[in-house]
N, C-alpha and C positions, 0 to 999 in steps of 0.2 A: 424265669418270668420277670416282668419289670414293665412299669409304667412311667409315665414325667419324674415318677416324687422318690418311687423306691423298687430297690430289683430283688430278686433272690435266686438262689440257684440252689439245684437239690439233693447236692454233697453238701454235708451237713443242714440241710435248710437253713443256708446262708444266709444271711442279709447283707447283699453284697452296694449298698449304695441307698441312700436316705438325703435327699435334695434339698438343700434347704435356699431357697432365693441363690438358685444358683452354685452352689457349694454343696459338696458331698460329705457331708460331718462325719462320716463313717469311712475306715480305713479299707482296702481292701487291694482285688486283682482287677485287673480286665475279662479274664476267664475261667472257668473251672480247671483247667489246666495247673494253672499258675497254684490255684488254691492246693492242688494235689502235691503240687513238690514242695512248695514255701512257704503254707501256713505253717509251722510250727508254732505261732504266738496266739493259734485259735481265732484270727480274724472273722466277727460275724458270725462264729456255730452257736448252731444247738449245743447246749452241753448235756449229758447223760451218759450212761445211767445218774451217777453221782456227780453232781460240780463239785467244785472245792478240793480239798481232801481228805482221804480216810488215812487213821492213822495206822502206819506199818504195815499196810496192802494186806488189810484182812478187816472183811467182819468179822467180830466176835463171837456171838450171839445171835444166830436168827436159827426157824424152824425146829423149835423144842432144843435149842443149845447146841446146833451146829455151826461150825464158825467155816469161814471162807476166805482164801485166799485171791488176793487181787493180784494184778501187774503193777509196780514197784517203776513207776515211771516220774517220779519227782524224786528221787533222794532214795531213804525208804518206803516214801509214804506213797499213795495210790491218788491221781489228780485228775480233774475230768473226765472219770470215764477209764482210764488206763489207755494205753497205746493204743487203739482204733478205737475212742469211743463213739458215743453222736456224732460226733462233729465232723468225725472223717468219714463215713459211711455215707452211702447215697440213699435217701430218699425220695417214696415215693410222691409225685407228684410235681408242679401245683396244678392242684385240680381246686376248682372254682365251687364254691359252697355258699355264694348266693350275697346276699347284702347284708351285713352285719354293725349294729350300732357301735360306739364308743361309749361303754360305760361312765356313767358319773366317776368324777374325782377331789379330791380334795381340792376344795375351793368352787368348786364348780357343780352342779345340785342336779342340771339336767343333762341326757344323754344327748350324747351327737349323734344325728346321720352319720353312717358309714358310707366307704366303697364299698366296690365287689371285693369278695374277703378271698383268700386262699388256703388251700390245707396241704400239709404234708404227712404222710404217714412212714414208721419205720416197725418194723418186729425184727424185735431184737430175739435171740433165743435163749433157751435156757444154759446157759455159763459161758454168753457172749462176758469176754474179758474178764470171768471168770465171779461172776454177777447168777446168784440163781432168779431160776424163772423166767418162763416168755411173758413178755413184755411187748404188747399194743401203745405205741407213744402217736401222738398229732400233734402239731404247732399249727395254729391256725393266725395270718397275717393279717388286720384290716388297715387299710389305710385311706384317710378319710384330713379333711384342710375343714378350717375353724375360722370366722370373724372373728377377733376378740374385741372387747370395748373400747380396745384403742384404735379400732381401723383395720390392728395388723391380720393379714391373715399367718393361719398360728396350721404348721404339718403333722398330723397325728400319725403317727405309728402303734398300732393295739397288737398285741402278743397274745395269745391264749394257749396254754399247756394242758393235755391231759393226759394220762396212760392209765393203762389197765394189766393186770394179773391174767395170764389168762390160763383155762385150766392146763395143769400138768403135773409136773416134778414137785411145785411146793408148794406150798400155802400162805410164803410173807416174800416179799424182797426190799430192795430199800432203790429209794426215787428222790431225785432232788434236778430238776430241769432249771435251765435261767439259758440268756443268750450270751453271749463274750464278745460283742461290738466294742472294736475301739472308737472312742467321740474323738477329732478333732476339727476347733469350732472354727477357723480360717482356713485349713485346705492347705495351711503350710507345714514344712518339716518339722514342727515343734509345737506343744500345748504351752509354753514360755507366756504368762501374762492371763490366763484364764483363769475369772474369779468364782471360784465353786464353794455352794454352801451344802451343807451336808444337812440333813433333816435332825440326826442323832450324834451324837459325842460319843456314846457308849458305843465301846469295840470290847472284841472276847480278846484277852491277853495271849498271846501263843510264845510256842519253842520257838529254835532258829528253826525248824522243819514247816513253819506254818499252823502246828495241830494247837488248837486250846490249851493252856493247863486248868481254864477251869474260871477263871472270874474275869469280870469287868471291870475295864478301866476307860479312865475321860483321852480323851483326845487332845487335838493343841489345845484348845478352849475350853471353857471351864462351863459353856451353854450349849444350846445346840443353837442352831439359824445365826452362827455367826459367819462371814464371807473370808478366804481366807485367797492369796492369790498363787498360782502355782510358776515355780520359780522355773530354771535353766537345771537344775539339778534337787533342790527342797521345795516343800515337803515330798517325801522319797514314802510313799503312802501303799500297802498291800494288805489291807487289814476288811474285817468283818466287820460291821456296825448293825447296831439291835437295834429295831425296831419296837419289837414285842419284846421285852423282858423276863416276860413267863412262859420259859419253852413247853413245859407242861398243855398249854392251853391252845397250841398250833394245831389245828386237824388238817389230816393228808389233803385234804382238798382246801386252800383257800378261797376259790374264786367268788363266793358268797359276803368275805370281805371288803372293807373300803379300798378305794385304790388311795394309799396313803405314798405322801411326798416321799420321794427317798433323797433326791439332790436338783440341784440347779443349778446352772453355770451358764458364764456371761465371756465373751470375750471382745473388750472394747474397739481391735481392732476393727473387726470383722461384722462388732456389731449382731451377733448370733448369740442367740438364747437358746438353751435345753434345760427341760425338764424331763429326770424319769421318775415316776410311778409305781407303784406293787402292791401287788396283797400278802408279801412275801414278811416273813417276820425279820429279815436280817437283808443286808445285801454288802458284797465285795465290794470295796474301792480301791482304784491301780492307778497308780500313774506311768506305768511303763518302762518301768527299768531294764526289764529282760529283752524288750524288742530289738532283733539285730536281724532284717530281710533284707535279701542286697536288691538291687534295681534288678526289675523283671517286666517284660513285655510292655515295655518304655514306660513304666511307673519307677521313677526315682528310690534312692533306698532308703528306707524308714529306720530310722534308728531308735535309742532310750528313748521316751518321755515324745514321741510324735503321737501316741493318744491316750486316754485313760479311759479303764473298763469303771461301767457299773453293774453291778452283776446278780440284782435281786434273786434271793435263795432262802435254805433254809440256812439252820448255823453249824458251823463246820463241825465236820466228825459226829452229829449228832447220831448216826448208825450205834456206833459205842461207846456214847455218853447214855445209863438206864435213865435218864429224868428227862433228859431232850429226844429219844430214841422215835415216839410214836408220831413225831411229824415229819418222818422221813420214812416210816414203815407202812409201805403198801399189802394188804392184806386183801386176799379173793374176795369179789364181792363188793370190792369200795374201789373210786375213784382218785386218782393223785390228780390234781389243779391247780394251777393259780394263774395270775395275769399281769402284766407287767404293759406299761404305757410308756411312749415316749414324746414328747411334745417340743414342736422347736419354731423359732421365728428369728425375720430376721428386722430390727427394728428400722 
């Protein structure tokens, strides 16, 4: 499906292209094809069941003290979902679900007109990749342009996540949706020169495997909302950044939440702005070091640091950390949610 501003396709409910004055800020293929052989870097998925990772491809604890093993597709540890998660899977859809607004945001008090919105649906089954519970997931897409007070007009992309439990095998599973779009804000082989500020300083410390040991620490800077520019090879950036400080106090559903800033990034080139959005207590920041796709269906070959994710979620490994645990545990009868914005112009 795809209009002037933005497409998608419904392996993975991709966003496979995001328009901004001409420029595709978002990394990608020309076809689903391409996406089958040579995403391995997650270009534009859904991510699910779990983003992030769980540590040592097991839940610990769920359904009165059963624990579960995962697929082992990072290292030891369990990464998006394991080897076919969301993201590779086809879903159903897009099927058109009507006119949907743009939520208030931070800075911003009232709602926006929407487009026409679209939805995708997946059911996942009970020990898809080895995950208990059937699992009802929707992404629903609006995309909707903005005046701003400067004249410019401003491209909105709205994200909305939900899933559901649905009866069977178990009573809890564990759910953590976000998208894994790479941004690059000129359209060229490289992010070299784009000034991104980050909302939060605060990131969770981890091993070399990625997983938590457990506390917080400040990032370059000692504030948050400071601009920092991203070089040819530093800051070499894969970390978690908190939002919400008190994991205790996330419930499975945010979307009832502020859409709170998470980053912003400028690149003077190009003269392009993004901002992304969430209700998300935490979100991933990448700058791409792992990207290695060779040139495919005459898209040139993308290499380290040509985009960087941001990846609003919850906060990693929170399945088997007991204090972070209940905003990642979906239980029959309740809703997993939240929402996540993308805003971009071009000056």
């Amino acid at each position: 499906m795809s209009n002037p501003t933005a497409s998608f396709l419904p392996l993975g409910a991709i966003i496979q292209s995001l328009d901004v004055a001409g420029t595709n800020i978002v990394l990608g293929f020309p076809s689903q094809k391409a996406y089958e052989s040579h995403n391995a870097c997650f270009f534009g998925e859904t991510i699910g069941r779990v983003a992030n990772r769980i540590k040592d491809a097991k839940i610990d604890s769920l359904n009165g003290g059963k624990s579960y093993t995962l697929a082992a597709n990072n290292g030891p540890n369990n990464l998006h979902g394991g080897v076919v998660g969301w993201g590779k899977k086809v879903w159903n859809g897009p099927t058109p679900v009507g006119v949907k607004e743009i939520p208030a945001f931070e800075g911003k008090s009232d709602k926006i007109d929407g487009g026409e919105s679209v939805q995708f649906t997946l059911m996942s089954e009970h020990g898809d990749e080895g995950f208990p519970g059937k699992v009802e997931a929707r992404v629903i897409y609006t995309v909707s342009k903005e005046k701003g007070e400067d004249g410019k007009e401003k491209v909105l992309l709205g994200i909305e996540y939900e899933a559901e439990l649905l009866d069977g095998e178990v009573e809890e599973t564990v759910i953590n949706m976000t998208n894994h779009s790479y941004f690059n804000l000129t359209g060229g082989p490289s992010i070299e020169g784009t000034i991104v500020t980050l909302a939060t300083n605060r990131y969770l410390e981890v091993d070399q495997g990625g997983i938590p040991t457990g506390g917080l620490a400040p990032f370059l800077y000692p504030d948050d909302n400071i601009p920092f520019t991203l070089g040819a090879v530093e800051p070499d950036v894969d970390d978690c950044f908190i939002v919400n400080e008190d994991p205790s106090s996330v419930p499975i559903d945010t979307r009832s939440l502020p859409l709170k800033k998470n980053l912003s990034a400028f690149h003077p080139e190009s003269k392009i702005h993004l901002e992304v959005y969430s209700t998300e207590p935490a979100f991933q920041f990448y700058t791409g070091k792992y990207i290695d796709i060779p040139a495919v269906d005459g898209v040139p070959a993308r290499k380290p640091r040509s985009g960087f994710c941001v990846e609003p979620s919850r906060w990693v490994n929170a399945c088997n950390v007991p204090e972070w645990k209940g905003q990642m545990s979906l239980k029959k009868g309740e809703k997993y949610g939240c929402k996540i914005l993308y805003r971009a112009w071009k000056e």
